[in-house]
GUNUKOL-273738 format. One record per residue: residue number from 1; residue in three letters; x, y, z of N, C-alpha, C in turn. Coordinates in steps of 0.2 Angstrom, whole numbers. Layout:
+------+-------+--------+---------+-------+---------+----------+-------+--------+---------+-------+
: fiba : lumlo : n.east : n.north :  n.up : ca.east : ca.north : ca.up : c.east : c.north :  c.up :
+------+-------+--------+---------+-------+---------+----------+-------+--------+---------+-------+
:  NUM :   ala :      X :       Y :     Z :       X :        Y :     Z :      X :       Y :     Z :
...
+------+-------+--------+---------+-------+---------+----------+-------+--------+---------+-------+
% end
This chain:
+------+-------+--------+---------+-------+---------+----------+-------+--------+---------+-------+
: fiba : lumlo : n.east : n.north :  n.up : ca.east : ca.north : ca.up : c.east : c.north :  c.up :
+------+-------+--------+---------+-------+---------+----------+-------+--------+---------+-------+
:    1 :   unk :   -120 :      47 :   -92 :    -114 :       52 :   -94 :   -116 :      59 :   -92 :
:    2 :   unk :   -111 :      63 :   -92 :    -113 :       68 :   -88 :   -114 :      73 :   -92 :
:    3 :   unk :   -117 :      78 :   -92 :    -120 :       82 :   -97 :   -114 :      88 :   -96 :
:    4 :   unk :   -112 :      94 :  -102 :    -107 :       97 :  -102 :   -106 :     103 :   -96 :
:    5 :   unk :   -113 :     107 :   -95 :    -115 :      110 :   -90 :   -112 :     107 :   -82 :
:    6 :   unk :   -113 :     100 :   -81 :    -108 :       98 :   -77 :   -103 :      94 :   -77 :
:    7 :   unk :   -100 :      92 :   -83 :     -94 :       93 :   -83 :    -91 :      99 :   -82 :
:    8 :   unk :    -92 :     104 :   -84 :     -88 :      111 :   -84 :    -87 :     110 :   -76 :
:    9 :   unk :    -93 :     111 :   -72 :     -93 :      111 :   -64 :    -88 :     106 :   -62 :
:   10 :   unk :    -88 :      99 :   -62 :     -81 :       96 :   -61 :    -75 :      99 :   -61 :
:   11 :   unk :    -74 :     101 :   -68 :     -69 :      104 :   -70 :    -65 :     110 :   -63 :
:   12 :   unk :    -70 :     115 :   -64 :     -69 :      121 :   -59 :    -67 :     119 :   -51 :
:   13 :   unk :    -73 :     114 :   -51 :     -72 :      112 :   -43 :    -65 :     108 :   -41 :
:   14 :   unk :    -65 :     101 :   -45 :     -56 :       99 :   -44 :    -51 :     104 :   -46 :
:   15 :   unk :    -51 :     108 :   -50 :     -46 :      115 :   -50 :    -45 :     118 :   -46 :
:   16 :   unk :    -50 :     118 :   -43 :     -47 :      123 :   -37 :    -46 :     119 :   -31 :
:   17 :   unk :    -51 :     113 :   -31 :     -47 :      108 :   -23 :    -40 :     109 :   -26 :
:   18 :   unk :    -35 :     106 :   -31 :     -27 :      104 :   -36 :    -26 :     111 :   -32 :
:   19 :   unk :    -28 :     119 :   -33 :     -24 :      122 :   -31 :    -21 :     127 :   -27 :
:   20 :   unk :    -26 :     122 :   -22 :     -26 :      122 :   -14 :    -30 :     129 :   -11 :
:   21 :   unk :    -28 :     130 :    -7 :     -31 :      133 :    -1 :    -38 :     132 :     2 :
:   22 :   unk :    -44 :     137 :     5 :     -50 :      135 :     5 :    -56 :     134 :     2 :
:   23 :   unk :    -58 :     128 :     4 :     -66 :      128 :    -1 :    -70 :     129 :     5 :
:   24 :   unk :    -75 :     134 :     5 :     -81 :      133 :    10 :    -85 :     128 :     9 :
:   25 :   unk :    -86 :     125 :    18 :     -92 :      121 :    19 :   -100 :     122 :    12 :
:   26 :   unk :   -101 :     129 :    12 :    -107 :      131 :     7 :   -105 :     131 :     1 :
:   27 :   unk :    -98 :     129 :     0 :     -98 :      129 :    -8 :   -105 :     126 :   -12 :
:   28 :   unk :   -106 :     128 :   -16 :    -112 :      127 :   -22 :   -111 :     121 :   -27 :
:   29 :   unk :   -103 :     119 :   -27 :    -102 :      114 :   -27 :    -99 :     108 :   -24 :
:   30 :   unk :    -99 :     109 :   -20 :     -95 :      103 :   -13 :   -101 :      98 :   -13 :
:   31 :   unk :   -108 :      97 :   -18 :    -112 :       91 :   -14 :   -108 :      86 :   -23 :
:   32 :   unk :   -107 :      89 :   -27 :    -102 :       84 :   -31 :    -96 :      81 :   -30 :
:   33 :   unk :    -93 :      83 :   -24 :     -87 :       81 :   -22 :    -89 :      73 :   -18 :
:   34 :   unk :    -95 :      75 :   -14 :     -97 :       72 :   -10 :   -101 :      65 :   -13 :
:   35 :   unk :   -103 :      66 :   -18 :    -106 :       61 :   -23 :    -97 :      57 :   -24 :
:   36 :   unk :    -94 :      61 :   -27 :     -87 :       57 :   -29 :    -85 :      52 :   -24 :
:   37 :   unk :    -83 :      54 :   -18 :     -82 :       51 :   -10 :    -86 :      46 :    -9 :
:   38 :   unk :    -96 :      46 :   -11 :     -99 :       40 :    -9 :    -96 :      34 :   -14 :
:   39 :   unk :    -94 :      36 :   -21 :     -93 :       31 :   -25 :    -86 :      27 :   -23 :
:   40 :   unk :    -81 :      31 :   -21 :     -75 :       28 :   -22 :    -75 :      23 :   -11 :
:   41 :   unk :    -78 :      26 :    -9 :     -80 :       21 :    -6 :    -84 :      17 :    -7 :
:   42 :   unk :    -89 :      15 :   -10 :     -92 :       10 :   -14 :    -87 :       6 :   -17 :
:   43 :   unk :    -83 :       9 :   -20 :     -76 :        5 :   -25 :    -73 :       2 :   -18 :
:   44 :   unk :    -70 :       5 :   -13 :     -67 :        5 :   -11 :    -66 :      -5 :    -8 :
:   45 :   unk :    -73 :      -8 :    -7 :     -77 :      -13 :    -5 :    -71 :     -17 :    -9 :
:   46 :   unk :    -71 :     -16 :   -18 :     -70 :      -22 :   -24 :    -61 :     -23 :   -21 :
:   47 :   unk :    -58 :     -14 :   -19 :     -51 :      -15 :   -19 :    -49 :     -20 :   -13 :
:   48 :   unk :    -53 :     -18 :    -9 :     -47 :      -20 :    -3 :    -50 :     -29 :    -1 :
:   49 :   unk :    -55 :     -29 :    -6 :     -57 :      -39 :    -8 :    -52 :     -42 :   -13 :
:   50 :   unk :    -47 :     -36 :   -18 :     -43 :      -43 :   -21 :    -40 :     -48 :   -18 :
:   51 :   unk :    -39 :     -50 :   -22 :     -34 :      -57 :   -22 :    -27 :     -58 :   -25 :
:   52 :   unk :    -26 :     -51 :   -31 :     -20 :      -51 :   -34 :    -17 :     -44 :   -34 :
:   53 :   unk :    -10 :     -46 :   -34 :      -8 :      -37 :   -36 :    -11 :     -35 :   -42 :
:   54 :   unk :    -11 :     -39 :   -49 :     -13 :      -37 :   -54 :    -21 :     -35 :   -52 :
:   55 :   unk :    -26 :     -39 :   -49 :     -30 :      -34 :   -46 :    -32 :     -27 :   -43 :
:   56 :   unk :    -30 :     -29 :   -39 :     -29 :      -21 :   -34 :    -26 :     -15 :   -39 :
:   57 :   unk :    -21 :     -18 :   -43 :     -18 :      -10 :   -48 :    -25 :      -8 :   -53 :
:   58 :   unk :    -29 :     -14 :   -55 :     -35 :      -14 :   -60 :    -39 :      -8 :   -56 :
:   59 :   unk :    -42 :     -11 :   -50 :     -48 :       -9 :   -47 :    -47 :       0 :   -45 :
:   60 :   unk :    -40 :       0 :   -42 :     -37 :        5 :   -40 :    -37 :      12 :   -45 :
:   61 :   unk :    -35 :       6 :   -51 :     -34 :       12 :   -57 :    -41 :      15 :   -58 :
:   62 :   unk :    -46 :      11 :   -58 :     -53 :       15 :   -58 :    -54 :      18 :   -55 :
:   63 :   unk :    -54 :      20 :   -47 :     -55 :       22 :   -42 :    -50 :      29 :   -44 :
:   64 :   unk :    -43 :      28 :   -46 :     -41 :       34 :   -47 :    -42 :      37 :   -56 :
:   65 :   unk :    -46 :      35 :   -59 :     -47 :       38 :   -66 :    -39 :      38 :   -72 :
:   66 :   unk :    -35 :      32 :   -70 :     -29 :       34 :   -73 :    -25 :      25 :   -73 :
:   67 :   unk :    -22 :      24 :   -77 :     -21 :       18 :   -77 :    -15 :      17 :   -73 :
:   68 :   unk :    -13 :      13 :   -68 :      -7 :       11 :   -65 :     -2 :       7 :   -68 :
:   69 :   unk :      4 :      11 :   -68 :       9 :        8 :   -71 :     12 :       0 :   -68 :
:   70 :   unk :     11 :      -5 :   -73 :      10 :      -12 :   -71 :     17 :     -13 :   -66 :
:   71 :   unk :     23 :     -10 :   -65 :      30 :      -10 :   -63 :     28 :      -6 :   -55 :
:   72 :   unk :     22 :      -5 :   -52 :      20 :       -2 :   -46 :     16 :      -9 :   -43 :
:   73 :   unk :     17 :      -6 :   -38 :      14 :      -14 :   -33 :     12 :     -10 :   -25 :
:   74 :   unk :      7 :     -11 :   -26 :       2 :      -12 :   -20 :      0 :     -15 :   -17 :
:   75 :   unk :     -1 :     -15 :    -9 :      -4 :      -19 :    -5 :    -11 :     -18 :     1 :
:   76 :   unk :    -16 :     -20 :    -1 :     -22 :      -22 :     2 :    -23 :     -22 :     8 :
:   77 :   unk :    -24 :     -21 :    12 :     -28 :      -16 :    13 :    -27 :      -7 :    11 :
:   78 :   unk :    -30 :      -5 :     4 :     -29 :        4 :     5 :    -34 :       9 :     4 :
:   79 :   unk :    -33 :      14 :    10 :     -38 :       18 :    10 :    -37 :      25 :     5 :
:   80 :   unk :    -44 :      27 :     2 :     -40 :       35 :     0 :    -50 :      36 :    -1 :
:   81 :   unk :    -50 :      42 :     1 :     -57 :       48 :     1 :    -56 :      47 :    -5 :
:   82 :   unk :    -54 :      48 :    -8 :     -57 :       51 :   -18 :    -53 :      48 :   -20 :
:   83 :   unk :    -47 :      49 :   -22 :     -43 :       43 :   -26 :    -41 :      47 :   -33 :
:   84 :   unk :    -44 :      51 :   -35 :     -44 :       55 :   -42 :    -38 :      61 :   -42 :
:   85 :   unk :    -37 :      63 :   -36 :     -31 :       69 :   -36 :    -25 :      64 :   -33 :
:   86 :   unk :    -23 :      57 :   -33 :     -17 :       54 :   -33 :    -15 :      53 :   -39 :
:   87 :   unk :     -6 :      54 :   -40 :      -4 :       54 :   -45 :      2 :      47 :   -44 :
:   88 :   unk :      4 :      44 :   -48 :       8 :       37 :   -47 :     14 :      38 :   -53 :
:   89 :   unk :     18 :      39 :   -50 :      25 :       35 :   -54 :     25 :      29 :   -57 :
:   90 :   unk :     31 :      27 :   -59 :      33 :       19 :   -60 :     39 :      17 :   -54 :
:   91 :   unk :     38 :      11 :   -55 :      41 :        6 :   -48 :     41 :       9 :   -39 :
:   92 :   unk :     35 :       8 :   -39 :      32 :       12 :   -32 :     29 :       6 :   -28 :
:   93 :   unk :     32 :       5 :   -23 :      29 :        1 :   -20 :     27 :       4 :   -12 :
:   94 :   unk :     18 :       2 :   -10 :      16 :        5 :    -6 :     12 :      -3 :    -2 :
:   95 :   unk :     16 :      -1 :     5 :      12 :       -8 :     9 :      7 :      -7 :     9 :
:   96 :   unk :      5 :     -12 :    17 :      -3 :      -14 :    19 :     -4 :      -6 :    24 :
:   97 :   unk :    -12 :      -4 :    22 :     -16 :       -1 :    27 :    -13 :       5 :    27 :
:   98 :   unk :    -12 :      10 :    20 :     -11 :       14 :    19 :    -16 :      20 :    19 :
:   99 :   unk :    -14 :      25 :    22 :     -21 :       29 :    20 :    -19 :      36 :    17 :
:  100 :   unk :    -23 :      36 :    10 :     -21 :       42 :     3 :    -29 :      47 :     8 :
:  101 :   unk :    -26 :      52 :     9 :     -32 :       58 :     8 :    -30 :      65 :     5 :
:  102 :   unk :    -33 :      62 :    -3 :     -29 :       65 :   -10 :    -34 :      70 :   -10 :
:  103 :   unk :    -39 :      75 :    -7 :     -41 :       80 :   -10 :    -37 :      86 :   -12 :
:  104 :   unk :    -33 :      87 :    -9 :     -30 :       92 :   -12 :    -23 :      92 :   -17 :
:  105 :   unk :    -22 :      85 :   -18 :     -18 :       82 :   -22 :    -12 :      76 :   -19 :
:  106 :   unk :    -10 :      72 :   -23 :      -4 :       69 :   -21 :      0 :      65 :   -27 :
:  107 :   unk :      7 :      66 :   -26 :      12 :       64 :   -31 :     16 :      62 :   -28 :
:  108 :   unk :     16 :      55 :   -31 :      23 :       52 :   -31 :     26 :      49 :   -36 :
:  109 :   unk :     33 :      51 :   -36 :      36 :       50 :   -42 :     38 :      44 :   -42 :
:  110 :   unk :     43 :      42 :   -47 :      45 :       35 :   -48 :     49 :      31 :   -41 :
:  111 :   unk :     50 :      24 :   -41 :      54 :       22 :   -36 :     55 :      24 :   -30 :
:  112 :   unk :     47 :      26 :   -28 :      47 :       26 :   -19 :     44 :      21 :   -18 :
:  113 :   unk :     44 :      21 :   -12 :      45 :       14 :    -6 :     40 :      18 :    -1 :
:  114 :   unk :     35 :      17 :     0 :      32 :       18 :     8 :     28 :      10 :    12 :
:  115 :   unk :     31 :      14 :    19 :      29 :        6 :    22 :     22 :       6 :    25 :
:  116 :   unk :     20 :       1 :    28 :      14 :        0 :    30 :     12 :       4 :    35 :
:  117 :   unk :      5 :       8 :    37 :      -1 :       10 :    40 :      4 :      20 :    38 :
:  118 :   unk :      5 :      20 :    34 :       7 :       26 :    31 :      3 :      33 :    30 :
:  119 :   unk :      2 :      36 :    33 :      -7 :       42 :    31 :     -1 :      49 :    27 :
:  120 :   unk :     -5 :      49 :    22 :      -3 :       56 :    18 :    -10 :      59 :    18 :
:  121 :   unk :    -10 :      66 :    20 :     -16 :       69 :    22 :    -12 :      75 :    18 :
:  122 :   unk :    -20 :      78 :    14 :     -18 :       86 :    10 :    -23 :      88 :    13 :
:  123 :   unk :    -28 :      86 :    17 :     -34 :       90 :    20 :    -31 :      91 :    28 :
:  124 :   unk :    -37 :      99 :    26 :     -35 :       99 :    33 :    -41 :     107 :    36 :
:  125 :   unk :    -44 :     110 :    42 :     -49 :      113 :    45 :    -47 :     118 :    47 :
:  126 :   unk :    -50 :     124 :    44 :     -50 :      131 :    48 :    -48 :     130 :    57 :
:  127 :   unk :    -46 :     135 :    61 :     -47 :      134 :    67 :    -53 :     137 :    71 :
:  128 :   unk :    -55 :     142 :    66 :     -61 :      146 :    70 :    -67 :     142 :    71 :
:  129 :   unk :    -70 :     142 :    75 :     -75 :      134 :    76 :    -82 :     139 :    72 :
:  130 :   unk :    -82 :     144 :    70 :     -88 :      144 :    66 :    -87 :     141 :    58 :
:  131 :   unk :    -82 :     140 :    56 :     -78 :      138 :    48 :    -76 :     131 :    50 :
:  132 :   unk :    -75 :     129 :    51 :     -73 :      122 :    55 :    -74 :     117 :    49 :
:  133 :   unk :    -80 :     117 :    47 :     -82 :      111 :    42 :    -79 :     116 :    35 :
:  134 :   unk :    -77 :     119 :    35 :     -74 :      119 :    26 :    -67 :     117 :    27 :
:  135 :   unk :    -64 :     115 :    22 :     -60 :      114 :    19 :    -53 :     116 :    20 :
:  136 :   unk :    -47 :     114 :    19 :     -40 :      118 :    17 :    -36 :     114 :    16 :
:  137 :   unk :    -36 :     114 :     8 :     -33 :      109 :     5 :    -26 :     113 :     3 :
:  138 :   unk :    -18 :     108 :     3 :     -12 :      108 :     1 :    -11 :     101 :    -1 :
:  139 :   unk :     -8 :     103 :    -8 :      -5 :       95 :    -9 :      2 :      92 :    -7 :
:  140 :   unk :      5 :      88 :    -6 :      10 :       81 :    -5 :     12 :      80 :   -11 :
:  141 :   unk :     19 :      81 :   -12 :      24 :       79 :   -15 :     28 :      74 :   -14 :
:  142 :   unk :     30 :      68 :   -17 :      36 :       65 :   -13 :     40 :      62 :   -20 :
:  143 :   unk :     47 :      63 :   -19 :      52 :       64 :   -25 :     52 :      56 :   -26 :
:  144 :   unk :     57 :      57 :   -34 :      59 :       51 :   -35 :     64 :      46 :   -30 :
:  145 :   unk :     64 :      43 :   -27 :      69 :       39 :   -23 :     69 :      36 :   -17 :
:  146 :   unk :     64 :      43 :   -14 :      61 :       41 :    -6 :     59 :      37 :    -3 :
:  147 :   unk :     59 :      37 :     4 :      56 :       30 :     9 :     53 :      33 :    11 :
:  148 :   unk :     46 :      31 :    13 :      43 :       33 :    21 :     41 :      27 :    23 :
:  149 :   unk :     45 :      28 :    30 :      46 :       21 :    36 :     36 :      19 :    38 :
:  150 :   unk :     34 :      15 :    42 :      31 :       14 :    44 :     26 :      16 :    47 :
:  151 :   unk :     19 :      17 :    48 :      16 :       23 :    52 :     17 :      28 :    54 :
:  152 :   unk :     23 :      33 :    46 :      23 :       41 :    47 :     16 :      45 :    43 :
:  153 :   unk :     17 :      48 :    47 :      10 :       53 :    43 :     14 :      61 :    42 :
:  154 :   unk :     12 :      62 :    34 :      14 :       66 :    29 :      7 :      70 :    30 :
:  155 :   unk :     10 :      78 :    33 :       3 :       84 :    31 :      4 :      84 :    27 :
:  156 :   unk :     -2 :      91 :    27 :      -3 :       96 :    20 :      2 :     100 :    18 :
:  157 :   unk :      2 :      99 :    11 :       9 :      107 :     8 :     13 :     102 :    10 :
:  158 :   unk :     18 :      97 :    12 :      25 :       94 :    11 :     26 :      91 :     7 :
:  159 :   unk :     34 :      93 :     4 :      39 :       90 :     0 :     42 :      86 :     2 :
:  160 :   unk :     41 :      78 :    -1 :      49 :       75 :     2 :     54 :      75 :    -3 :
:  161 :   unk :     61 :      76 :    -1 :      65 :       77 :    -7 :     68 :      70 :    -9 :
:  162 :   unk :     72 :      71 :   -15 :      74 :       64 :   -20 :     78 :      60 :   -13 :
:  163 :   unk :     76 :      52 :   -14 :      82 :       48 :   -10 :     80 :      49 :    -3 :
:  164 :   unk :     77 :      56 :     0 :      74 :       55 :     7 :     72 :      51 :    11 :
:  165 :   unk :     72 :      50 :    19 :      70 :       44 :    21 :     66 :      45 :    24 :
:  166 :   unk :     61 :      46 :    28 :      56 :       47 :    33 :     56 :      43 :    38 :
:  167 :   unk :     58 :      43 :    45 :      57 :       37 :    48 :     52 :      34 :    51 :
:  168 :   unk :     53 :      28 :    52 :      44 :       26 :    56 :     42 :      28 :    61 :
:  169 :   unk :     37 :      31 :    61 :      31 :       35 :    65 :     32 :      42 :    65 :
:  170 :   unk :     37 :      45 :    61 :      39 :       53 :    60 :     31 :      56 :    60 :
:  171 :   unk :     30 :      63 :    60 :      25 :       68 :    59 :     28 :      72 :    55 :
:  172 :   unk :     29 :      73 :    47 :      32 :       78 :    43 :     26 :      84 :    43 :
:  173 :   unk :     27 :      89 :    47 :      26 :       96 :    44 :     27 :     100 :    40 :
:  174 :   unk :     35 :     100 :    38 :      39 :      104 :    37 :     42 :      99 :    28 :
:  175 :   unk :     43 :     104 :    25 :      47 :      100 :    17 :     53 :      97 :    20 :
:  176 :   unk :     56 :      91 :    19 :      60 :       87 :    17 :     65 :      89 :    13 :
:  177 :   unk :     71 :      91 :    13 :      78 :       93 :     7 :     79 :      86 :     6 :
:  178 :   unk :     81 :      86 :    -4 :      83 :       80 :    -5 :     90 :      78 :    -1 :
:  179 :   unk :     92 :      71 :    -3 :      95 :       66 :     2 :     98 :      68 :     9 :
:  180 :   unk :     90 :      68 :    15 :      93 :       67 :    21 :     86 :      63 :    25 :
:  181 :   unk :     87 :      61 :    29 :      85 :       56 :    37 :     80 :      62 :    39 :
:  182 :   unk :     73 :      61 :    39 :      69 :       65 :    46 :     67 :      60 :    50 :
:  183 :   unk :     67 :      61 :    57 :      63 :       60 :    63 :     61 :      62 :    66 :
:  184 :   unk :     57 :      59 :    71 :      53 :       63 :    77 :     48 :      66 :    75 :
:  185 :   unk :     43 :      67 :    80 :      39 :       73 :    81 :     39 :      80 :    84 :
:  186 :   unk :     37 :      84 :    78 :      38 :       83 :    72 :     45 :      82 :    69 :
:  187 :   unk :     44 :      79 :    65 :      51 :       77 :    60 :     56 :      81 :    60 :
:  188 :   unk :     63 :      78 :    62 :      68 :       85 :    61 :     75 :      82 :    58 :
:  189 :   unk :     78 :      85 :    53 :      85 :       82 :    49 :     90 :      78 :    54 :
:  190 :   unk :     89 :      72 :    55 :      93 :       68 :    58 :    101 :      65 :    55 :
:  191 :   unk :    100 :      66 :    49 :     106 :       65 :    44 :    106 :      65 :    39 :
:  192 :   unk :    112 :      66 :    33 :     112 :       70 :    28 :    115 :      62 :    24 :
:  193 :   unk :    112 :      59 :    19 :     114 :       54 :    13 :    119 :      57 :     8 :
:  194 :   unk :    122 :      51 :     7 :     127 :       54 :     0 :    123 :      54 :    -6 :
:  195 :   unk :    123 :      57 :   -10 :     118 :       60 :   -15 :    123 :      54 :   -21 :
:  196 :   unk :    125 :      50 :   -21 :     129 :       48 :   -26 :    125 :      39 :   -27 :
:  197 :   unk :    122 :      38 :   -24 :     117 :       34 :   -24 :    112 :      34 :   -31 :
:  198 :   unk :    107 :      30 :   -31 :     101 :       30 :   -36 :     98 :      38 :   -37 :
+------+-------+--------+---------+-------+---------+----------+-------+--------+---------+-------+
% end
C-alpha cells in the first residue's frame, strides 16, 4: 500500500501529465510513471489472453483503475501504455488491435464506434534533439456519437465532435466540428451530416 508521502507524489505527477504540456525527461518524478507503464504491461499479458467480452471489460477495468460500463464492448487484441488517464462512456464499442496511448489523457463519451487498428496518441517529443526524450502531453476528446473508421490515428490536443465520422486511415491533427466526414492526410471536412440523427 502506498504510503501518504507517495500518494501525494502520484497525485501531483498525473495532474500535471491530465493538464498537459511538458514533463521533462529529469522530472524527479517520471521514474513513478515508469513503474506504472511496467505494470500495465505486465496486465497487459491477462487482457489480450481473454476469452470473453465480459473478461477483457474485467481485466481492462483494472488496468484502467475504474470500472467499465458492462453496456461497452471490447475487442482483444488492445494496447494502451498506462491505461489510468482513459476515460469510457457507455455503449462504446472498440475493435481489434486498438492502440490507447493515454498519457496525457483520453475520453470518450457514450455511443462511439471505433474501428480496428485505430491509435489515439496524446503523447508526443520536443523537436529540439537535446529535449527529445521529455514528454508533451495533450489529451483526446471524442464526442458522444462518433465513428472512427479503421487504421485512423487521433493526435495530441483533438476533438472529435458529436456524430463525427473519421474516415479509415485519416491522420486527425486538427479538432473535428460536431456532425461532419474528415479524410485524408491530414484529415480535412469532406462533408457536413444532418445533425437531426441520434
Amino acid at each position: 500500500m502506498l504510503d501518504l508521502c507517495m500518494s501525494e507524489k502520484l497525485t501531483d505527477l498525473f495532474e500535471r501529465m491530465l493538464a498537459g504540456g511538458r514533463i521533462a525527461n529529469d522530472d524527479p518524478q517520471l521514474p513513478i510513471l515508469w513503474e506504472h507503464v511496467a505494470l500495465t504491461i505486465q496486465r497487459s499479458a491477462s487482457l489480450n489472453s481473454s476469452t470473453s467480452i465480459d473478461e477483457i471489460r474485467e481485466q481492462l477495468s483494472e488496468i484502467m483503475g475504474s470500472s467499465i460500463d458492462p453496456s461497452t464492448t471490447i475487442f482483444v487484441p488492445f494496447h494502451t501504455n498506462f491505461g489510468r488517464h482513459t476515460k469510457l462512456g457507455k455503449r462504446i464499442f472498440i475493435n481489434h488491435a486498438c492502440s490507447f496511448l493515454d498519457l496525457g489523457g483520453i475520453t470518450i463519451e457514450d455511443d462511439v464506434q471505433i474501428g480496428p487498428r485505430v491509435n489515439l496518441v496524446t503523447e508526443n517529443h520536443p523537436l529540439d534533439p537535446a529535449d527529445r526524450k521529455s514528454l508533451l502531453l495533450n489529451g483526446i476528446l471524442i464526442k458522444r456519437n462518433a465513428w472512427i473508421g479503421a487504421g485512423a490515428t487521433i493526435l495530441p490536443g483533438v476533438t472529435i465532435g458529436e456524430n463525427s465520422v473519421v474516415a479509415a486511415g485519416a491522420l486527425v491533427n486538427k479538432d473535428v466540428p460536431d456532425n461532419t466526414v474528415v479524410a485524408g492526410i491530414p484529415a480535412k471536412v469532406v462533408r457536413t451530416l444532418d445533425s437531426g440523427g441520434n
